[in-house]
N, C-alpha and C positions, 0 to 999 in steps of 0.2 A: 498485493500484486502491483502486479502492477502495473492537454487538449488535443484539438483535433476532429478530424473522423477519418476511417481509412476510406479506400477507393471506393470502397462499395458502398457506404454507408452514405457517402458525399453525392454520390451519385445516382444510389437507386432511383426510379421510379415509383416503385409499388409504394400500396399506403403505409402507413404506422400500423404496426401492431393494435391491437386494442385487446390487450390483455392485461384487464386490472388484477389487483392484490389489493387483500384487504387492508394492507395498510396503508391504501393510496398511491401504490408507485406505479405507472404506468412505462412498460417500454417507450423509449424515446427513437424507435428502428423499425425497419423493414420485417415482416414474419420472416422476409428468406435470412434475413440475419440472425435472426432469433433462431433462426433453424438450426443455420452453421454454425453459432456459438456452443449450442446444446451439443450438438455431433461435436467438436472440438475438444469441449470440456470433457464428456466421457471418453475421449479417445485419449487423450493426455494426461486424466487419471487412471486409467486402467496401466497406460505404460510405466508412470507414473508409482502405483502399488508394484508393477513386476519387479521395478529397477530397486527402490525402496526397501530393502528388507534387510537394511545391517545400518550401521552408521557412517554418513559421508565425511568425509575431512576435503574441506576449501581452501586453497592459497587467492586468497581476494584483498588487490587493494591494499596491500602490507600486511593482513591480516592471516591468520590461520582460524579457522572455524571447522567446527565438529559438529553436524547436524544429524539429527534422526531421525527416523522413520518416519513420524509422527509430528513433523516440523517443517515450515516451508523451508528448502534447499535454496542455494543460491542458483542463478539465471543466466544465461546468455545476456541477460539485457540487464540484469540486474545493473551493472556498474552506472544504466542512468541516472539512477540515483543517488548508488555512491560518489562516486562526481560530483556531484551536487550538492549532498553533504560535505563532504572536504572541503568544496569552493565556499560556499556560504557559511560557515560555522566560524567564529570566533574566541579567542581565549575569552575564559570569563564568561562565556553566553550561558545561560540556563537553559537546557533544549528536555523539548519532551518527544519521545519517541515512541510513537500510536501504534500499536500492531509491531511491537520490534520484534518476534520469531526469532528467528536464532543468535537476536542481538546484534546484527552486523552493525545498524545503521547507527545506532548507540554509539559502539564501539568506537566506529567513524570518528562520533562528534569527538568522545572522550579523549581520542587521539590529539585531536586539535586546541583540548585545555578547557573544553568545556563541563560543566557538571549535569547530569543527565538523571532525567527519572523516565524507566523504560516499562512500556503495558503491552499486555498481553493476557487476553482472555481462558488462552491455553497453558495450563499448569504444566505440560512438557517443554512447551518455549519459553515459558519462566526461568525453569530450570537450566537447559540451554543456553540459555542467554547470559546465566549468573555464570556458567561456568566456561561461556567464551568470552567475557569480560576476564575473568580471572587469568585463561590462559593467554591474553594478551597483555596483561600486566593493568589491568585500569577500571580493575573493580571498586577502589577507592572513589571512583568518579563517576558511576552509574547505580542508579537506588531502582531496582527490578523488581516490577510489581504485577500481581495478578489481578486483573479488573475487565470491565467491562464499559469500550469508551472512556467518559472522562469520572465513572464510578471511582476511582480510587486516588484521582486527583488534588491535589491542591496545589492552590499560589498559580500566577503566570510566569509566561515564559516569554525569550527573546524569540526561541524558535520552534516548532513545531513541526516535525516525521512525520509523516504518515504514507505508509505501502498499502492501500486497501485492498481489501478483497474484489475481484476485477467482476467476480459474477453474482445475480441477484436470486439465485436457485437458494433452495434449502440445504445449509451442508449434513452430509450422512454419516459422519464423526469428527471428532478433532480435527482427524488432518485435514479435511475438506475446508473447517472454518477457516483457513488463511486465503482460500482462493474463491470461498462461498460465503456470499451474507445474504440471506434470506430479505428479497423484496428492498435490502438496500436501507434494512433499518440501520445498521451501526454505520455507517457511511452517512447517511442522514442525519441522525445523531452527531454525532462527529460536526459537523458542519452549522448545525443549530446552536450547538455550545460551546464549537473553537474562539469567539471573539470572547468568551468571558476570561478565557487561559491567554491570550497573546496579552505583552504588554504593547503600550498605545504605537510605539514603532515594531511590534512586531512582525516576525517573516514567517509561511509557513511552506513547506517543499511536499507536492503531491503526487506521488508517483500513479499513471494511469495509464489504458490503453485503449484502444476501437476493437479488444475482443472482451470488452465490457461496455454498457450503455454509456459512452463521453460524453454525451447530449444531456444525461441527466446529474451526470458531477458537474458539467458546467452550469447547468441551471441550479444547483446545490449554491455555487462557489458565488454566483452571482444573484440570486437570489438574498442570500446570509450577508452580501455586502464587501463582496473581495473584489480588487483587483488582479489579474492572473496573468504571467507571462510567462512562455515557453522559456527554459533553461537547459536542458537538454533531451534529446529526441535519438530515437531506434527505431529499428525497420525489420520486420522478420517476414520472409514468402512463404503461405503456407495453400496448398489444393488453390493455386493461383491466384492467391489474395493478397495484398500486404497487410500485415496489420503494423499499425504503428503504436508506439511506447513513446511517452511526452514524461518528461519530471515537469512540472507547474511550480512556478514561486507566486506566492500568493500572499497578499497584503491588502490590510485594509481600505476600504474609499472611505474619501473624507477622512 
């Protein structure tokens, strides 16, 4: 899914959460945030399942994409990212794309001459993805693979995708895991073993928002040793809130 913090976040008063997980991850927010994100998330997947129930066709970007059920769809917001892949990508780059779902951001790179290896934990956006490279003509340029993180990885890269999942809930099937990571392990992950896949200049592009903990990607991003700067940014008002959508370019310090 997909720096910062929004209004509320910037601003509350109230303390932090103190709701641990066993894995160590602690809210970096307000309980009333933790509230509202919770009420959000089930309101947006229930609509979500209703709308869902046949397969979508997208005109994104140049592209046509065919998503299902079972597959993160494309966004209002999406294009921050895509944007940002087009701008940043160069012929010749090696890019790996973390989490590619229906394969957009793949695509993206492939369009621009790059060679791409695309993951995805989910064997329905594997699929997906192999067959909207295909119907955009640039499956010669994307090697689509089923994994977990950088489980199926090898070799680095000039550039590095990643859409994460914006909430730290348990997901309650497939389709949930594109928008759920439980406690914020594959995101953690993710971040722990991105500098052994960049090469020594490499870039990497994060897509994220404030109706996910931002506090704690940024403590991810600068923890692990990256420099971050905003590259493109979205605004959506929701039950008088905004929440903001940041793409991050991110690159090594030192």
């Amino acid at each position: 899914m997909s720096g910062g913090a929004s209004s509320s976040q910037a601003s509350s008063s109230e303390p932090l959460s103190s709701e641990p997980s066993s894995s160590g991850y602690t809210p970096m927010m307000s309980a009333a945030d933790i509230a509202r994100i919770r009420q959000w998330h089930e309101r947006a997947d229930a609509i979500g399942r209703d709308e869902a129930v046949t397969d979508q066709t997208f005109d994104y970007l140049g592209l046509t994409l065919v998503v299902p059920p079972d597959v993160m769809p494309i966004t209002r917001v999406s294009h921050t990212l895509g944007d940002a892949v087009l701008a940043e990508v160069h012929a010749g780059d090696r890019v790996l794309d973390m989490g590619t779902g229906s394969g957009v951001n793949a695509i993206l790179a492939a369009t621009k001459g790059a060679q791409v290896v695309a993951i995805d934990i989910n064997p329905h956006a594997v699929e997906t993805a192999i067959a909207n490279a295909e119907r955009n003509g640039v499956a010669h340029r994307i090697d689509v693979r089923e994994g977990d993180v950088f489980s199926t990885v090898d070799g680095v890269f000039d550039l590095i995708v990643f859409d994460p999942p914006f909430r730290w809930f348990a997901p309650r099937d497939l389709r949930e895991m594109a928008s759920t990571d439980e406690n914020y392990r594959a995101m953690t992950a993710f971040f722990r073993g991105a500098r052994d896949h960049l090469t020594a200049d490499g870039r990497m592009l994060i897509f994220f928002g404030t109706s996910g903990d931002i506090a704690y990607l940024r403590s991810l991003a600068d923890g692990n040793g990256f420099h971050t700067e905003v590259v493109g940014e979205n605004a959506v008002e929701r039950d008088s809130v905004v929440t903001r959508y940041y793409t991050f370019r991110m690159t090594r310090v030192g």
